[in-house]
BAFI-3210 file (N, C-alpha, C; in Angstrom, 3 decimals, decimal comma, padded with zeros to 6 digits):
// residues 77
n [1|2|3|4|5|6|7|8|9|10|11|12|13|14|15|16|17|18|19|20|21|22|23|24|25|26|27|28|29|30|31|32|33|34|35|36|37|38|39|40|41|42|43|44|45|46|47|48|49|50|51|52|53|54|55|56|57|58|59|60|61|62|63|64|65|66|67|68|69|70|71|72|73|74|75|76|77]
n.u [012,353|014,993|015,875|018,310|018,948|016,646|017,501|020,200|019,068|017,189|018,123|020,119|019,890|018,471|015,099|011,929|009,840|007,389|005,790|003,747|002,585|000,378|-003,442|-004,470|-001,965|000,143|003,499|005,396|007,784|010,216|012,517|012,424|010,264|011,776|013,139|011,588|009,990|012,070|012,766|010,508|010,687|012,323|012,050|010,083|008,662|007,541|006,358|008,043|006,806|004,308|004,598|003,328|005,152|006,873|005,703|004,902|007,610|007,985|005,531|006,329|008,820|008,133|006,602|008,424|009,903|008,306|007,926|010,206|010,641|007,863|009,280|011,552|010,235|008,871|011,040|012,041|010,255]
n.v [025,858|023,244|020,239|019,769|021,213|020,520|017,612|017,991|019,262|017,536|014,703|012,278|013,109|012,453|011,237|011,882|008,793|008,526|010,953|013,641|014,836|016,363|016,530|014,326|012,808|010,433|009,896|006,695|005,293|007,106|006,905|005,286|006,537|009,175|008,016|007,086|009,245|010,610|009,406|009,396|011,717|012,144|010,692|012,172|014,115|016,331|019,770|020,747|021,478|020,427|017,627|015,226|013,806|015,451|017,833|016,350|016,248|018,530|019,341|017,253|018,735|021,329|020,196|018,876|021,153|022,510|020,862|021,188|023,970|023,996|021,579|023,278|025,834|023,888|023,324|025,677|027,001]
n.w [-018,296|-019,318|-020,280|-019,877|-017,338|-015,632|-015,500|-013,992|-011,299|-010,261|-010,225|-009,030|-006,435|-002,883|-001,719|-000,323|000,481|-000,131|-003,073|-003,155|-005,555|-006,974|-006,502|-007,124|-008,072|-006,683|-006,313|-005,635|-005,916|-006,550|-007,350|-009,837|-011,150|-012,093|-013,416|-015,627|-016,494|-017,553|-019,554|-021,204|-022,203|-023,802|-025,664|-026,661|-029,736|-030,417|-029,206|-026,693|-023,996|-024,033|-023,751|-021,727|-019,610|-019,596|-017,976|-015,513|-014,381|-013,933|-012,370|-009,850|-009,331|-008,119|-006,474|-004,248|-003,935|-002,321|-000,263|000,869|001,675|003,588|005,498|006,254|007,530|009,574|011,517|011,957|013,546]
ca.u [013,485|015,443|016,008|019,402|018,328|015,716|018,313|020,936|018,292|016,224|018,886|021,612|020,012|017,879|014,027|011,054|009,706|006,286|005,361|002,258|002,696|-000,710|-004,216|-004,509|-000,902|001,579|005,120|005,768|009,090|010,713|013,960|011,575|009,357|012,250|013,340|010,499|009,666|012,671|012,593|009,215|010,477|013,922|011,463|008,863|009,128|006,697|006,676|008,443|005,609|002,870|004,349|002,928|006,249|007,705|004,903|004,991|008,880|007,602|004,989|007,348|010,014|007,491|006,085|010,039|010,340|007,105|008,019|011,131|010,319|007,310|010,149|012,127|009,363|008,884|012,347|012,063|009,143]
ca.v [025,086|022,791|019,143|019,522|021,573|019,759|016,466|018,271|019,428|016,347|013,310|012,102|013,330|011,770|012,043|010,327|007,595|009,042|012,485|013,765|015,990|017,291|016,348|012,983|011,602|010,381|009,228|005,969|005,004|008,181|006,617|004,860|007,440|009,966|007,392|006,639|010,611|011,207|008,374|009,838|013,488|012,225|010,146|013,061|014,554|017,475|020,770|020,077|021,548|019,385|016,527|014,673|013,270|016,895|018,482|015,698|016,513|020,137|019,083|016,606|019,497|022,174|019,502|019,245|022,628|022,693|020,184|021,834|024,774|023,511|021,459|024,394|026,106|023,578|023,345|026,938|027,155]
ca.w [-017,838|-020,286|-019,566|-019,019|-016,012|-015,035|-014,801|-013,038|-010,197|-009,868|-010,630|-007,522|-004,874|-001,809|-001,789|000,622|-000,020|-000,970|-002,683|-003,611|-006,784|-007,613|-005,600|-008,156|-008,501|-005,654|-006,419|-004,526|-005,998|-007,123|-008,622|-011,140|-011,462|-012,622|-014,861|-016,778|-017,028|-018,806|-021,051|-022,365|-022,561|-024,469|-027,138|-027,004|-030,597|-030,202|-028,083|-024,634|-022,946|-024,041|-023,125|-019,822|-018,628|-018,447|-016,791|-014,520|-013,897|-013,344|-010,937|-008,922|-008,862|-007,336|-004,702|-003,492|-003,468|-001,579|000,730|002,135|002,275|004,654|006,476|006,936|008,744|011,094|011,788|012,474|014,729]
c.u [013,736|015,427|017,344|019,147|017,991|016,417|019,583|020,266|017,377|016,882|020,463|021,296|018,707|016,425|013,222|010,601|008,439|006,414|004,442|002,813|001,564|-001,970|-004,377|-003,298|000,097|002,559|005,451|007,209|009,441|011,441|013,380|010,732|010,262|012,634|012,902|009,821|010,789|012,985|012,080|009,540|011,961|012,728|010,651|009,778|008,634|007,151|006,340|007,065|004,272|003,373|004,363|004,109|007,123|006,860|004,974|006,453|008,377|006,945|005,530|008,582|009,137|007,308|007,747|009,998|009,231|007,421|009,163|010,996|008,967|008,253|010,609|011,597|008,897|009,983|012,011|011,287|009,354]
c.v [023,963|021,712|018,736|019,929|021,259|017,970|016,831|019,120|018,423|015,428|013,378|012,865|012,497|012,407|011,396|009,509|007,738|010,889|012,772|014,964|016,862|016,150|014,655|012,053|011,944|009,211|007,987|005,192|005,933|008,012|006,098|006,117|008,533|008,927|007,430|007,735|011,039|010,474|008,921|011,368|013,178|011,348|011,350|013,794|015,909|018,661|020,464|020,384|020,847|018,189|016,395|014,455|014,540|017,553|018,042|016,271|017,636|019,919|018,819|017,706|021,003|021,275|019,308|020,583|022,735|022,803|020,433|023,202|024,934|022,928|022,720|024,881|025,298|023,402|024,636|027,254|026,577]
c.w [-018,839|-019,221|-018,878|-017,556|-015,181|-014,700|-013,859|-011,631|-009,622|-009,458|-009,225|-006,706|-004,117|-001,665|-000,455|000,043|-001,012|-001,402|-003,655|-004,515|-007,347|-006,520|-006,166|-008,705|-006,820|-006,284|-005,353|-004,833|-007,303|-008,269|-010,228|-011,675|-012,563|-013,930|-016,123|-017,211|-017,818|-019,911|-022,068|-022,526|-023,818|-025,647|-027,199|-028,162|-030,470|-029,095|-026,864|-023,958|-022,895|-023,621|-021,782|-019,099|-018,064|-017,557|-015,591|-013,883|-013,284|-012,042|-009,845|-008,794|-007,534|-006,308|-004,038|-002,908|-002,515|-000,229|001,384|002,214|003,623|005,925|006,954|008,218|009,903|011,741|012,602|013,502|016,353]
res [x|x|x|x|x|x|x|x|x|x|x|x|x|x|x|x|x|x|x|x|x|x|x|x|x|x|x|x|x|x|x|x|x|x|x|x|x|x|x|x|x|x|x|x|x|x|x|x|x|x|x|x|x|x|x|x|x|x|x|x|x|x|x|x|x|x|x|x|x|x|x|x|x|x|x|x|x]
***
């Protein structure tokens, strides 16, 4: 996934307040959080995938996806 991508699926929309992205990092203010991950992926000179701030994007986009598809299901139940 490219960064354009990855800013038109992440950027202007509504998140919670907390979200746990991997067993060792939680997100407690998102809006900053996205910020300051694409700062460091727009200076990163090297191959996209090594850098931390995109993985991180990656991570924080799976735990979303995670986390409604969990909603869903309780919705559903």
């Amino acid at each position: 996934m490219n960064m354009d991508e990855l800013k038109h699926e992440l950027l202007g929309k509504s998140y919670p307040n907390e979200i746990q992205i991997s067993k060792d990092q939680r997100i407690i203010d998102v809006d900053k959080f996205l910020k300051t991950q694409f700062i460091i992926v727009e200076n990163w000179t090297r191959d996209l995938v090594k850098c931390p701030g995109y993985v991180r994007l990656l991570k924080f986009r799976k735990a979303i996806s995670e986390e409604t598809i969990e909603n869903n299901n309780l919705i559903k139940q």
